[in-house]
N, CA and C atoms as a LAMMPS dump frame, in Angstrom:
ITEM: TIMESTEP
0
ITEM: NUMBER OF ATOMS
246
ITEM: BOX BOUNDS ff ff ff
-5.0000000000000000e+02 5.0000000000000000e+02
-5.0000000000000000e+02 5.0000000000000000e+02
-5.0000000000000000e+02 5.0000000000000000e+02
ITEM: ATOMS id mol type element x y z
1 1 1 N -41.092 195.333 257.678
2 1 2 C -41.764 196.224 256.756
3 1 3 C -41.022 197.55 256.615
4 2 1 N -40.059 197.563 257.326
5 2 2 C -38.94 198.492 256.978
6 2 3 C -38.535 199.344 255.381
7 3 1 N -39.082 200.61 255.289
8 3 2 C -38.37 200.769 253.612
9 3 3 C -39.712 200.963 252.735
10 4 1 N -41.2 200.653 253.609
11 4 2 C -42.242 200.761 252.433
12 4 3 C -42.85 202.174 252.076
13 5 1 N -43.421 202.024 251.716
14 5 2 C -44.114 203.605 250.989
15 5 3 C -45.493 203.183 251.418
16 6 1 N -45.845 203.951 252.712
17 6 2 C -48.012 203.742 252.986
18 6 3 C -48.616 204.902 252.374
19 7 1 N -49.554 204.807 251.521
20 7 2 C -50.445 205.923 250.601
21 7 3 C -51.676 205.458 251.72
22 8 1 N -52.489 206.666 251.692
23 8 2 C -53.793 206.688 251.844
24 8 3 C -54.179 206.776 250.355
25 9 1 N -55.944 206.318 250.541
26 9 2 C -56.481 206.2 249.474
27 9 3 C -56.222 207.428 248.267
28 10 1 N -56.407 208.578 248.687
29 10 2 C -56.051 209.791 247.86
30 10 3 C -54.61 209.652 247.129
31 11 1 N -53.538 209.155 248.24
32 11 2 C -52.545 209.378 247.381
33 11 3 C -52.022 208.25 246.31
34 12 1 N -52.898 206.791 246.521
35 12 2 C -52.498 205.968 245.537
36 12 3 C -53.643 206.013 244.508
37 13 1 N -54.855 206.637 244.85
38 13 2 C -55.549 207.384 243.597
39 13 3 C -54.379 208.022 242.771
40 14 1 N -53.771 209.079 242.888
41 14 2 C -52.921 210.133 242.607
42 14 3 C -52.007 209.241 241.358
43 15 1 N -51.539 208.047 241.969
44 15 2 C -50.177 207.156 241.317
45 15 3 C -50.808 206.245 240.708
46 16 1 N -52.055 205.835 240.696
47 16 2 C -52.254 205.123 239.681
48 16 3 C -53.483 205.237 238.825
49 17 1 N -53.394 206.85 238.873
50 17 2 C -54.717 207.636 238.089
51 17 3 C -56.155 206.557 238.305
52 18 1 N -56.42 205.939 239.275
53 18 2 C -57.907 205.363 239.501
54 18 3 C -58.726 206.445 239.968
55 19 1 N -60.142 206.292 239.98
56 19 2 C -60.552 207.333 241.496
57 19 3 C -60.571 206.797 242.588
58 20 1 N -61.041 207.543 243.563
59 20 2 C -60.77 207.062 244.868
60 20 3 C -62.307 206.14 245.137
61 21 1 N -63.064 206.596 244.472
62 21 2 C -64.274 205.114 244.637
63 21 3 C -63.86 204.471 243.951
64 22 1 N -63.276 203.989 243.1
65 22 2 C -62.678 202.629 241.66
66 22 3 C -62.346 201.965 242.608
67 23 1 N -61.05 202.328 243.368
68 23 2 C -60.489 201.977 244.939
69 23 3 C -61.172 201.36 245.649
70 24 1 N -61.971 201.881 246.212
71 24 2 C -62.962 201.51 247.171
72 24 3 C -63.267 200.584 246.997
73 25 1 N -64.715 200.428 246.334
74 25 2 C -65.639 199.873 245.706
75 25 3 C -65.028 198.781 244.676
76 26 1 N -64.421 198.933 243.875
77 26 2 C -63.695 197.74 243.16
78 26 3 C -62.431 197.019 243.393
79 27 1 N -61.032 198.005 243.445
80 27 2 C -60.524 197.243 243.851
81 27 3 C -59.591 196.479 245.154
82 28 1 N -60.323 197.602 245.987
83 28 2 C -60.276 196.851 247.071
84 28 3 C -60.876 195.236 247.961
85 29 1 N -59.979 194.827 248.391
86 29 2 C -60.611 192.819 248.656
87 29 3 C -61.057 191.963 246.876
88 30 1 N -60.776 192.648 246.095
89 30 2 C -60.904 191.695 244.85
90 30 3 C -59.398 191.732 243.813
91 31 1 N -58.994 192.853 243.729
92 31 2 C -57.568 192.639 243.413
93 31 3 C -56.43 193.229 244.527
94 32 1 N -57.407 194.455 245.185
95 32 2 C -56.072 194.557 246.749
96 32 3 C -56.083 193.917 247.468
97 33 1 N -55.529 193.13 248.193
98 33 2 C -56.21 192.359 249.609
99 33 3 C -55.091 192.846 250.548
100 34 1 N -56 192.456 251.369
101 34 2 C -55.479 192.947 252.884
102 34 3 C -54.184 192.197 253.582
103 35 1 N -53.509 192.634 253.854
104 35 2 C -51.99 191.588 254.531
105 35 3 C -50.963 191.479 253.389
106 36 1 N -50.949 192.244 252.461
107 36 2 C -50.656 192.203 251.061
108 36 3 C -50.389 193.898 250.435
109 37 1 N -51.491 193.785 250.21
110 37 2 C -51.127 195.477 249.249
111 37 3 C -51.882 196.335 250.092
112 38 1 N -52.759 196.52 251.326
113 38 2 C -53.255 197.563 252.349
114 38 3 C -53.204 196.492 253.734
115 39 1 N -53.595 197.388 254.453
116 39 2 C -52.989 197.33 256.318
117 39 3 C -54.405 198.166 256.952
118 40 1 N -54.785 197.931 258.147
119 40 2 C -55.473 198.807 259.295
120 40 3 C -54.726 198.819 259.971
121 41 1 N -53.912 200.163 259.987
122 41 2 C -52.672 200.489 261.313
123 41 3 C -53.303 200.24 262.446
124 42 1 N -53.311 199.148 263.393
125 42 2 C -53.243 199.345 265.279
126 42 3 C -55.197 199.019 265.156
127 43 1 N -55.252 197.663 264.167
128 43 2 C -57.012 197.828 264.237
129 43 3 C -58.202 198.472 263.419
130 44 1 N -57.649 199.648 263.403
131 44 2 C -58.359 200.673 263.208
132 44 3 C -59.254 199.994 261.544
133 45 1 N -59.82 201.599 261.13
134 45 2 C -60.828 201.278 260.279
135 45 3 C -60.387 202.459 259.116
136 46 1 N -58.842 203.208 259.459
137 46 2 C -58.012 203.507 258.457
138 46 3 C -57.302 202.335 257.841
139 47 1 N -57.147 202.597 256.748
140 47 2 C -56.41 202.188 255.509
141 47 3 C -55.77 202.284 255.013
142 48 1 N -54.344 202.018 254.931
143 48 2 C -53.256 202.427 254.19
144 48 3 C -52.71 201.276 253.121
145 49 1 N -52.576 201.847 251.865
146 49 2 C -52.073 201.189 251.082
147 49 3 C -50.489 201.112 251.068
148 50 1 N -50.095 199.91 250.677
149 50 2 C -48.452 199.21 250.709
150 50 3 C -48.253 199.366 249.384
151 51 1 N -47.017 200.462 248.508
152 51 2 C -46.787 200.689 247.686
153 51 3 C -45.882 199.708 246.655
154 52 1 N -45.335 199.485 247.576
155 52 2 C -44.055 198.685 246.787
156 52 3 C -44.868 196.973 245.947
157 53 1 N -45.984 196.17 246.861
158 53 2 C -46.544 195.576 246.222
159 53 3 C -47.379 195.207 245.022
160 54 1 N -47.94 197.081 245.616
161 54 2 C -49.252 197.5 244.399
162 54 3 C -48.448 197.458 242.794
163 55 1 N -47.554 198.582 243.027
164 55 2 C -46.487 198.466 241.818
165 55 3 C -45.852 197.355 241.174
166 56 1 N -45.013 196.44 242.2
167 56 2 C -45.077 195.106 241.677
168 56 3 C -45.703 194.34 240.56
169 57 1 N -47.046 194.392 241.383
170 57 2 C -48.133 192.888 241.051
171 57 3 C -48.502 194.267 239.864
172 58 1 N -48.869 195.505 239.399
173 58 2 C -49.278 195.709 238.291
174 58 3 C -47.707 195.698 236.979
175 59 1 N -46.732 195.8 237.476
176 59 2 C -45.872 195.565 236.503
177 59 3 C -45.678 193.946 235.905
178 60 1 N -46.055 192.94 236.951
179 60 2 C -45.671 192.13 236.367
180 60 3 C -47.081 192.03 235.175
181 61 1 N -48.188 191.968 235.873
182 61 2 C -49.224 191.552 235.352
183 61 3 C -49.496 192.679 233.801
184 62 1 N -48.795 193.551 233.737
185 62 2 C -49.004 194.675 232.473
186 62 3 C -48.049 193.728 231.591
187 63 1 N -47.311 192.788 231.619
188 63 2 C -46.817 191.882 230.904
189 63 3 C -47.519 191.159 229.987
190 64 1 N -49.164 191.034 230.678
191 64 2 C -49.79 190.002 230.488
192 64 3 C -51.335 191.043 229.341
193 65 1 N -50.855 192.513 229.006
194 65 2 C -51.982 193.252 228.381
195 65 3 C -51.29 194.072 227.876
196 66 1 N -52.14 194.581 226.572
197 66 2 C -51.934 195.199 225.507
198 66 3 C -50.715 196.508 225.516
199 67 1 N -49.813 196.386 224.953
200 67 2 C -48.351 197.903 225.019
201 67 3 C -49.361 198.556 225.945
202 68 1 N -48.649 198.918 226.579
203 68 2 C -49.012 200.72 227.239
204 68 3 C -50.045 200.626 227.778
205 69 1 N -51.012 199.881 228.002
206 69 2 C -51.848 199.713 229.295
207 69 3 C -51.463 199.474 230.708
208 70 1 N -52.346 199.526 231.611
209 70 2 C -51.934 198.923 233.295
210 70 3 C -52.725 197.904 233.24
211 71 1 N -52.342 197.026 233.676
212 71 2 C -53.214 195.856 234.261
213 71 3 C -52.798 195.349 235.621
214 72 1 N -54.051 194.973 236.704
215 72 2 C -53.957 195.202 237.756
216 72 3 C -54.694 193.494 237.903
217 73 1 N -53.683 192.518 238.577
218 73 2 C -54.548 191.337 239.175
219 73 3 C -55.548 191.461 239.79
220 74 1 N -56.191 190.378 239.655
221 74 2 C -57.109 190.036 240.666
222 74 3 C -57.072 188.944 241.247
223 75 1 N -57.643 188.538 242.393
224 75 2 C -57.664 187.506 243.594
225 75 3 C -58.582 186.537 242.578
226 76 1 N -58.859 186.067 241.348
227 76 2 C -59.515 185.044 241.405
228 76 3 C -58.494 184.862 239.457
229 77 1 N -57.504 185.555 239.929
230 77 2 C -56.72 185.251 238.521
231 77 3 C -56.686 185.912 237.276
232 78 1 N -57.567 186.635 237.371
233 78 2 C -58.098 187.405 236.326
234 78 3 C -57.417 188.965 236.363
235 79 1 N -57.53 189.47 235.189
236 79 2 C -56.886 191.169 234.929
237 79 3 C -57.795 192.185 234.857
238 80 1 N -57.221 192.867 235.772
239 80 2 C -58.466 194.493 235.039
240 80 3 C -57.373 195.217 234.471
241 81 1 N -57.54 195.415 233.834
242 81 2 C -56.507 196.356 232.393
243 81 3 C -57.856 198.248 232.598
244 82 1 N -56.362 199.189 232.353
245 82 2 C -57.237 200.273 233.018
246 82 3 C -56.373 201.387 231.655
């Protein structure tokens, strides 16, 4: 995991203009999942988001929605376009 970029919730609010409850509450475990695009460093019940994935999976998937939107997968296949 050498080379990644970890945001806390605030700062990948920041980069991908969501709020930090959108985050939370939505897309966290339905389009973020865990072992993937966030981590609990050492257990814990902090949260850090994995940058390089998040960015990824919304570039490819903004392929898939209207010019100039974001669209962000989800775990059951589906897009949230933001």
């Amino acid at each position: 995991m050498l080379g990644q970029t970890y945001l806390t919730t605030d700062e990948l609010s920041s980069r991908i203009k969501y709020d930090v409850r959108t985050i939370r509450e939505r897309l966290k475990d339905s389009v973020l999942l865990e072992g993937v695009h966030y981590l609990r460093p050492f257990g814990g019940r902090k949260i850090l988001f994995v940058w390089e994935p998040i960015e990824r999976d919304m570039k490819v998937m903004s392929s898939h929605a209207p010019t100039g939107s974001v669209a962000i997968p989800m775990a059951n296949g589906a897009i949230l376009n933001g």
